[in-house]
DRENBA-217575 format. One line per 3 residues: number of its first residue (from 0); their letters; for each residue x, y, z of C-alpha. Coordinates in nm, 3 decimals, always signed. Each point is the difference from the previous one (the first is absolute). Layout:
<lummis>
NUM) a) X/Y/Z | ...
</lummis>
This chain:
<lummis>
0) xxx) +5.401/-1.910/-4.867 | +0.307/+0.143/-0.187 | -0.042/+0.343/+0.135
3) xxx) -0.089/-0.134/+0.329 | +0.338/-0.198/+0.012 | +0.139/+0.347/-0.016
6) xxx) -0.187/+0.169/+0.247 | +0.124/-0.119/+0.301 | +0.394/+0.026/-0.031
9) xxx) -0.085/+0.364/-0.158 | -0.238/+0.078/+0.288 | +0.261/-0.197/+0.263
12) xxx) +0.339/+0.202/-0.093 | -0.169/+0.283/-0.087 | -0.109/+0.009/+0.360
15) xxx) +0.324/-0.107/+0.094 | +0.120/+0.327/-0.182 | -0.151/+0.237/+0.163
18) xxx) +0.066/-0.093/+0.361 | +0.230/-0.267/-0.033 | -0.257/-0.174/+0.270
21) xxx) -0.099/-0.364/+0.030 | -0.271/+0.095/+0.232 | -0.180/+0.258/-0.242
24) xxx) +0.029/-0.257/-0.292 | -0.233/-0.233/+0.239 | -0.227/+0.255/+0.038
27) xxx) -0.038/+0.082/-0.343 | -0.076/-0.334/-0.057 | -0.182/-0.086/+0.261
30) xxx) -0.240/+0.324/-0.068 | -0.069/-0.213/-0.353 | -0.078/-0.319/+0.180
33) xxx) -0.253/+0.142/+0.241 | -0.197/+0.173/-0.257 | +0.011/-0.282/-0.208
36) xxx) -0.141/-0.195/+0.283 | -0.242/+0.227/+0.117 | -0.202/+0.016/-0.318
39) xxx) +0.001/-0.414/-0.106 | -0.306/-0.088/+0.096 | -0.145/+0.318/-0.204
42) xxx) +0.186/-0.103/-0.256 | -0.148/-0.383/-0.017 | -0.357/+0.164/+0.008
45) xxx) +0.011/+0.247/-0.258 | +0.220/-0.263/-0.234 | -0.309/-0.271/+0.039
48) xxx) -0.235/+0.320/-0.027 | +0.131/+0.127/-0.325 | +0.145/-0.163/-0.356
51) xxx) +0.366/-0.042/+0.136 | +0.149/+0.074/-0.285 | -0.114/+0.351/+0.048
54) xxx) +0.102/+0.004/+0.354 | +0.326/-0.075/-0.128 | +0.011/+0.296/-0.256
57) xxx) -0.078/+0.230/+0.303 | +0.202/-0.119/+0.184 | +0.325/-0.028/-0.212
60) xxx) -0.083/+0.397/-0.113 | +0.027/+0.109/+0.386 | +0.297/-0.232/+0.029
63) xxx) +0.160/+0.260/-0.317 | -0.072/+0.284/+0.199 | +0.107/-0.072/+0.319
66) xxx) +0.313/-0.092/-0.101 | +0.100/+0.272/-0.284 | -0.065/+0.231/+0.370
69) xxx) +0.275/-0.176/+0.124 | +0.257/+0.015/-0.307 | -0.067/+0.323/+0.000
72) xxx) +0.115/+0.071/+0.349 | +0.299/-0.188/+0.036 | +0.093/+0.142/-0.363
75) xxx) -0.054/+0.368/+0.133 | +0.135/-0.067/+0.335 | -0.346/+0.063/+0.198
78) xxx) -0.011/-0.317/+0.154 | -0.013/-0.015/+0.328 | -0.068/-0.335/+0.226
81) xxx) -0.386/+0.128/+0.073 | -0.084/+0.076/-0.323 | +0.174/-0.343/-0.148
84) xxx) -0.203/-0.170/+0.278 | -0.343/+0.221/-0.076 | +0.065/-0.142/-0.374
87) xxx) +0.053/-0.358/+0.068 | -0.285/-0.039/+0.197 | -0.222/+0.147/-0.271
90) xxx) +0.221/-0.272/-0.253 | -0.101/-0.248/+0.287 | -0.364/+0.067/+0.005
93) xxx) -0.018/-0.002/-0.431 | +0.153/-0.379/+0.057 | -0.289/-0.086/+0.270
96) xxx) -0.241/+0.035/-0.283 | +0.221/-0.162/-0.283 | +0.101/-0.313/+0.181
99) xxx) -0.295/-0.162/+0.053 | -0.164/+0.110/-0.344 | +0.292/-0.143/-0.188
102) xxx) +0.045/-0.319/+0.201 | -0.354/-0.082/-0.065 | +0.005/+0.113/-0.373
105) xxx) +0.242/-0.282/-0.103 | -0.249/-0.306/-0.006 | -0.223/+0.202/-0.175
108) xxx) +0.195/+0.000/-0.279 | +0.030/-0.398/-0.043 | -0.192/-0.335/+0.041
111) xxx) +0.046/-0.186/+0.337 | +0.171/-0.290/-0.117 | +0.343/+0.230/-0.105
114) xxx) -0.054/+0.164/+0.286 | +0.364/-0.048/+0.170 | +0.146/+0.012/-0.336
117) xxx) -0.152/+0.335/-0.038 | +0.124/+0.136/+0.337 | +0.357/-0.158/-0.049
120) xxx) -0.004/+0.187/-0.383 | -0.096/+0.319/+0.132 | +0.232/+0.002/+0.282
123) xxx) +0.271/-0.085/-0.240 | -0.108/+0.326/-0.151 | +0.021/+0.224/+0.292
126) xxx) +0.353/-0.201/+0.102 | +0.163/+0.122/-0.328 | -0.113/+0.307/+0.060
129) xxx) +0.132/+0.061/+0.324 | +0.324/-0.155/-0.115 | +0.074/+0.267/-0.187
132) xxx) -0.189/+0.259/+0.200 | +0.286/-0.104/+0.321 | +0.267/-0.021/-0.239
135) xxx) -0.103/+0.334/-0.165 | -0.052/+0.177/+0.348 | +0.363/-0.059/+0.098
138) xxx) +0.114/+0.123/-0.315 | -0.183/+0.293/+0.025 | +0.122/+0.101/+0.350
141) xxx) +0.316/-0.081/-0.005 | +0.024/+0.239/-0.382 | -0.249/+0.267/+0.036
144) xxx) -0.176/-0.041/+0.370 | -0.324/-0.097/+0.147 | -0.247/+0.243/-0.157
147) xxx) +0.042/-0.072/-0.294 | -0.107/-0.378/+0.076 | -0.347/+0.122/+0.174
150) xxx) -0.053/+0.177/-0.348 | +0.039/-0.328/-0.194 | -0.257/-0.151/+0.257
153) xxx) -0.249/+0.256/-0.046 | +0.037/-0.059/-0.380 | -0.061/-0.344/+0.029
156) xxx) -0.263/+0.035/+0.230 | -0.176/+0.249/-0.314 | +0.058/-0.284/-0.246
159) xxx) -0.159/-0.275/+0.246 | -0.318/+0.193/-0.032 | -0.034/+0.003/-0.333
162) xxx) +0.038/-0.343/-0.046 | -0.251/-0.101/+0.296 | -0.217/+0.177/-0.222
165) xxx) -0.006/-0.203/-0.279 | -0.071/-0.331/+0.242 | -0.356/-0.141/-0.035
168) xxx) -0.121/-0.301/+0.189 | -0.340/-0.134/+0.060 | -0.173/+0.173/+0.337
171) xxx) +0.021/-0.204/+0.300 | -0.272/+0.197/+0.169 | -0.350/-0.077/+0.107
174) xxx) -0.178/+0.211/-0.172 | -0.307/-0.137/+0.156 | +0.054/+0.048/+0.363
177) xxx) -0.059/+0.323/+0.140 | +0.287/+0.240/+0.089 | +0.102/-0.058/+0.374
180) xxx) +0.167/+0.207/+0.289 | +0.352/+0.020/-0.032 | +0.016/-0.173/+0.412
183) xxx) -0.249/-0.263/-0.178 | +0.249/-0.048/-0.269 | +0.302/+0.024/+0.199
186) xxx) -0.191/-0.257/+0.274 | -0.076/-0.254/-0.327 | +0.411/+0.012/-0.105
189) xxx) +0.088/-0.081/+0.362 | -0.235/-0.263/+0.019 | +0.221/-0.179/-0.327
192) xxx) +0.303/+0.093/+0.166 | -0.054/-0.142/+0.346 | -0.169/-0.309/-0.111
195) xxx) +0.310/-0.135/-0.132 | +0.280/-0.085/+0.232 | +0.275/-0.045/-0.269
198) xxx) -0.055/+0.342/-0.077 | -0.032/+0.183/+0.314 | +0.312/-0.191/+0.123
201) xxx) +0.198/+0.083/-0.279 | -0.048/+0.345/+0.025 | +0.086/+0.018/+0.400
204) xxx) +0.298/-0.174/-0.158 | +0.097/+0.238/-0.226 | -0.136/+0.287/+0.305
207) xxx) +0.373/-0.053/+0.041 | +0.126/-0.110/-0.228 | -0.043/+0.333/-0.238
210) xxx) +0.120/+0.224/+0.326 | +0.307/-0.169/+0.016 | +0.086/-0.015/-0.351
213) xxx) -0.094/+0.346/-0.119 | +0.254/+0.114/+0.266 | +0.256/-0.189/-0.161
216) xxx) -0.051/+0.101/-0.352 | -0.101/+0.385/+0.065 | +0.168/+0.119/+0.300
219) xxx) +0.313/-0.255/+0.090 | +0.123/-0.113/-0.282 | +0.053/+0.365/-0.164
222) xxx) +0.168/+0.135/+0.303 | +0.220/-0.370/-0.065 | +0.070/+0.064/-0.343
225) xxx) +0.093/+0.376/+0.022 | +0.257/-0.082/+0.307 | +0.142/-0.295/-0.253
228) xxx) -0.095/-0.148/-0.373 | -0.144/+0.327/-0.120 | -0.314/+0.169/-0.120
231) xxx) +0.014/-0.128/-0.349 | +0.098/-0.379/+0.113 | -0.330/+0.046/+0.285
234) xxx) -0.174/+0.029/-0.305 | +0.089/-0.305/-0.174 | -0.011/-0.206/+0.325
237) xxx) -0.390/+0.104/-0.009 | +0.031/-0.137/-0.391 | +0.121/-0.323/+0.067
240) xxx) -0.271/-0.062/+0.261 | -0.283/+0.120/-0.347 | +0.209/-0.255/-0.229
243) xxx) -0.039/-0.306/+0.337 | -0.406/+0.095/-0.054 | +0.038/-0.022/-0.400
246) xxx) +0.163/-0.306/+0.027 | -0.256/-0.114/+0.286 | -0.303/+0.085/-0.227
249) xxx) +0.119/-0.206/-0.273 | +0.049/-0.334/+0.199 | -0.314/+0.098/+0.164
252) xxx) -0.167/+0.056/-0.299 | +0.092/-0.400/-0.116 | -0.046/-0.060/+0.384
255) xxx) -0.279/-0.292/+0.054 | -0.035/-0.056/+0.376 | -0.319/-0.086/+0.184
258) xxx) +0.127/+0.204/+0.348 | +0.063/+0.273/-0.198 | +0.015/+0.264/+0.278
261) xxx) +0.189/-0.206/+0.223 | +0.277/-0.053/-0.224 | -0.009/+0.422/-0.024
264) xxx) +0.010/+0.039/+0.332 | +0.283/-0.247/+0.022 | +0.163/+0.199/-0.291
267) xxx) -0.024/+0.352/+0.174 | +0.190/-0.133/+0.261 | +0.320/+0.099/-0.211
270) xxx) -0.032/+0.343/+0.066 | +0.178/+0.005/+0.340 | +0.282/-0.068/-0.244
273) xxx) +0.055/+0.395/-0.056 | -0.020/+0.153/+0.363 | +0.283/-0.226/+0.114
276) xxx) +0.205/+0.047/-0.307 | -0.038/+0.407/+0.093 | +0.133/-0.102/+0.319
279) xxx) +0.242/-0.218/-0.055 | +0.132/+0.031/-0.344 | -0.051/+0.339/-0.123
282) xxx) +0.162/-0.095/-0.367 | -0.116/+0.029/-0.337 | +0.015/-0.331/-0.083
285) xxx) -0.136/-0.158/+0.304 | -0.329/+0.267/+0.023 | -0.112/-0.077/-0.377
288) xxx) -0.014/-0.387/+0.055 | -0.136/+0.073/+0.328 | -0.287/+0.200/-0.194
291) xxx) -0.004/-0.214/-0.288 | -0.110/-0.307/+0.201 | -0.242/+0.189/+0.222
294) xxx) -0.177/+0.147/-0.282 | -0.005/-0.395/-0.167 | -0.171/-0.072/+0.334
297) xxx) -0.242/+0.320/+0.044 | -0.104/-0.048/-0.365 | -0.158/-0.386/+0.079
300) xxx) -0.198/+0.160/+0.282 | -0.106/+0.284/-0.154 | -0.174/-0.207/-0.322
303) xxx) -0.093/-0.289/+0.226 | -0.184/+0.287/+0.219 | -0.186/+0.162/-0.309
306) xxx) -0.121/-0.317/-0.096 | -0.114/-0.193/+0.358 | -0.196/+0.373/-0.018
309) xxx) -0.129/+0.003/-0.322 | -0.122/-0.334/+0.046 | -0.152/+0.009/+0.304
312) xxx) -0.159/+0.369/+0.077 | -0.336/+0.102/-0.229 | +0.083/+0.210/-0.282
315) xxx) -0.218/+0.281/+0.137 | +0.177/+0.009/+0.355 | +0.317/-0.069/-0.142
318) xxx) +0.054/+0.369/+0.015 | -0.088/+0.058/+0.370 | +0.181/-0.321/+0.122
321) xxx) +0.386/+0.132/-0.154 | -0.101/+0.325/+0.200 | -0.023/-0.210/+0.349
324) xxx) +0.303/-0.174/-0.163 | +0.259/+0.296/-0.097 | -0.141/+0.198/+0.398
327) xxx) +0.090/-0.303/+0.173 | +0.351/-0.068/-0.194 | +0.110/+0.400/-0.020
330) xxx) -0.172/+0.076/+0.336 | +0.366/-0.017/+0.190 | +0.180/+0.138/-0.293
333) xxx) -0.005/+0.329/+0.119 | +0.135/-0.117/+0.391 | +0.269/-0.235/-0.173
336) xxx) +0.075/+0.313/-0.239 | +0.074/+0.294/+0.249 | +0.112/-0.238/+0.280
339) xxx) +0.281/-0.123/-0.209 | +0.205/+0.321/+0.017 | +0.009/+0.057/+0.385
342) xxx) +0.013/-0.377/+0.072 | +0.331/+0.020/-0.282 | +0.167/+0.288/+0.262
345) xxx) -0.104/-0.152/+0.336 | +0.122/-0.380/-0.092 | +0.177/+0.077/-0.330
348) xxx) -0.072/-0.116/-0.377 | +0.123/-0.348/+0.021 | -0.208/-0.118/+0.282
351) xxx) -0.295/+0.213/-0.120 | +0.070/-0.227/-0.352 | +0.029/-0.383/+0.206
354) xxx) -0.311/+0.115/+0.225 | -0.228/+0.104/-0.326 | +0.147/-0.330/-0.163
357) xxx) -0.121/-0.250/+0.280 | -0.327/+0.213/+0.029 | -0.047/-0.136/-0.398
360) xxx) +0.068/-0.310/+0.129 | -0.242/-0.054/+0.263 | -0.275/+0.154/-0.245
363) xxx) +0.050/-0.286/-0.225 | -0.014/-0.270/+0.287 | -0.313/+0.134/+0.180
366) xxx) -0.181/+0.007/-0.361 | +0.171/-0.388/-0.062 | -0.162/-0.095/+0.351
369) xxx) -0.345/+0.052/-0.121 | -0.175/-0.353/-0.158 | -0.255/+0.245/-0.254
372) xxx) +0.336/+0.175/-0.133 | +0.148/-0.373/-0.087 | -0.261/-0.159/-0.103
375) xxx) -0.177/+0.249/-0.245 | -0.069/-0.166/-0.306 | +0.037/+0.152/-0.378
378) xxx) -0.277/-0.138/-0.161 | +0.059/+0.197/-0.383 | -0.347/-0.081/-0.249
381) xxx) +0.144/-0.193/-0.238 | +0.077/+0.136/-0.335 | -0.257/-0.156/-0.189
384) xxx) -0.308/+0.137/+0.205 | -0.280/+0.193/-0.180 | +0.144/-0.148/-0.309
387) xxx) -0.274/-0.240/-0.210 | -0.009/-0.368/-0.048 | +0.030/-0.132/-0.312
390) xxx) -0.270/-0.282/-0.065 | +0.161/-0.284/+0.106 | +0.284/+0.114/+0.173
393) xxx) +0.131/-0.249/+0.253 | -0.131/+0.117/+0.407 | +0.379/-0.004/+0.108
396) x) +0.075/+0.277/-0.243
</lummis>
């Protein structure tokens, strides 16, 4: 997470750089997107296939590669648009096959009854990371330019693999049941997914939801910042968003709330907060408690979603169910990603900022207006399961 805080305000201004074009910068990272999309549901079989842990060792190792390519070319001036886009979709694909390995690594690690306090821990983790991955990438462009941030995220992207290997957790597969088809095993994950309205509407939900808001953060809001508060201060707009979702993950980490993903989708609902600051108030001061309080609000969805998942989805499927998850929610990324740029020049910026902001909007009420979504229950073991009763210990213990 630190390097990939970096990543994309090297990868954005570096495109920026060489053609100066909003339009190319969406289809740099909209090339990412659709690869990444493209090879989910791959990606959910292998990582319920095969000890995750390794998946994730693979996959952080291509992740190195791919991008020490691209350091190298904007360091050596060989970068052109195709090639950046050729790279990123190869980055894109690597993160297919990493997402739903690592989402469905976490409970493996811990019992069920600290299962939200788990998720809320780790994502505190990855927040402080990114905190200082944003705040470093800013730094780093504004002082000695966007290659040189790419290079830090292959690095990290090296170091991630060594430390996924050294992870062991007990094998969530059935070693018992005969290896299937990949359609069969695809057809078994959809089966879990569609079976469960909360989740299926959730992700339409967040069908646009993601579209919108990737075009804010990687297309319009650099072309904002670079026409006003500056490279370096984009940077630590994006870090005061990370320190919202630190501060998120430790009230949702004491958090005790029976409609726990209903109060996240509630939450999430603060992140229209940052589109119409772009438009409206492009200042310093305004943007980072704009961020700030949409990353509070992202971060309470974001555990309350790991958990209602964790809780409800068999371990072995787990896998194959974030797949259908992540290709519904980053389907539209892409579309929302290179549409942003010619929408910005027909309409201009600001309305192409209030129109993504009241598209975030609706998202949240459509996934609101379904009963499964509000009334999901969190139903946590409590902590002392599996433990032994002492003789005589009282029945209400």
């Amino acid at each position: 997470m630190l390097g990939n805080a970096v990543a994309p305000i090297a990868l954005a201004f570096a495109v920026l750089d060489l053609t100066g074009s909003v339009r190319d910068l969406g289809l740099v990272v909209g090339a990412r997107s659709l690869a990444n999309v493209l090879f989910l549901l791959a990606g959910g079989v292998i990582a319920d296939r095969f000890p995750r842990h390794l998946v994730m060792v693979a996959a952080s190792g291509s992740a190195a590669v791919t991008q020490a390519v691209v350091a190298t070319a904007v360091l050596t001036g060989t970068a052109t648009i195709p090639l950046l886009a050729g790279l990123a979709a190869v980055n894109g694909m690597v993160s297919a096959f990493a997402f739903p390995a690592s989402s469905a690594l976490l409970p493996q690690t811990v019992p069920a009854q600290i299962r939200q306090q788990a998720n809320a821990i780790s994502r505190l983790g990855f927040n402080a990371g990114t905190i200082a991955g944003a705040a470093a990438g800013g730094v780093l462009v504004a002082l000695v330019g966007p290659g040189w941030g790419l290079a830090v995220d292959a690095a990290t992207f090296a170091i991630a693999a060594a430390c996924f290997g050294l992870v062991q957790v007990p094998d969530v597969r059935d070693r018992t049941a005969g290896r299937q088809h990949v359609l069969a095993d695809l057809r078994e994950g959809w089966t879990a997914f569609a079976g469960r309205t909360w989740l299926w509407v959730v992700v339409v939900g967040f069908l646009f939801f993601n579209a919108a808001y990737a075009a804010v953060l990687g297309v319009l809001g650099p072309a904002v910042a670079d026409q006003t508060i500056g490279r370096g201060a984009w940077g630590l707009v994006l870090a005061a968003q990370t320190t919202g979702m630190v501060v998120g993950a430790v009230v949702a980490l004491r958090l005790r709330v029976r409609r726990l993903l209903l109060f996240g989708v509630v939450g999430i609902g603060t992140a229209t907060l940052l589109p119409v600051a772009l438009a409206l108030a492009p200042q310093v001061a305004v943007l980072l408690a704009a961020a700030f309080l949409g990353g509070l609000g992202i971060e309470q969805f974001g555990v309350a979603w790991e958990t209602s998942m964790q809780e409800h989805i068999p371990a072995d499927r787990l896998a194959r169910v974030y797949s259908y998850d992540a290709l519904g929610s980053f389907v539209a990324i892409p579309a929302g990603q290179v549409s942003a740029g010619p929408t910005a020049l027909a309409i201009g910026t600001d309305p192409t900022l209030l129109a993504g902001a009241g598209i975030l909007a609706l998202a949240v009420v459509g996934m609101l207006a379904s009963r499964e979504v509000r009334g999901l229950a969190h139903h946590p073991p409590p902590l002392t399961a599996g433990r032994r009763r002492r003789p005589g210990a009282r029945a209400a213990e």
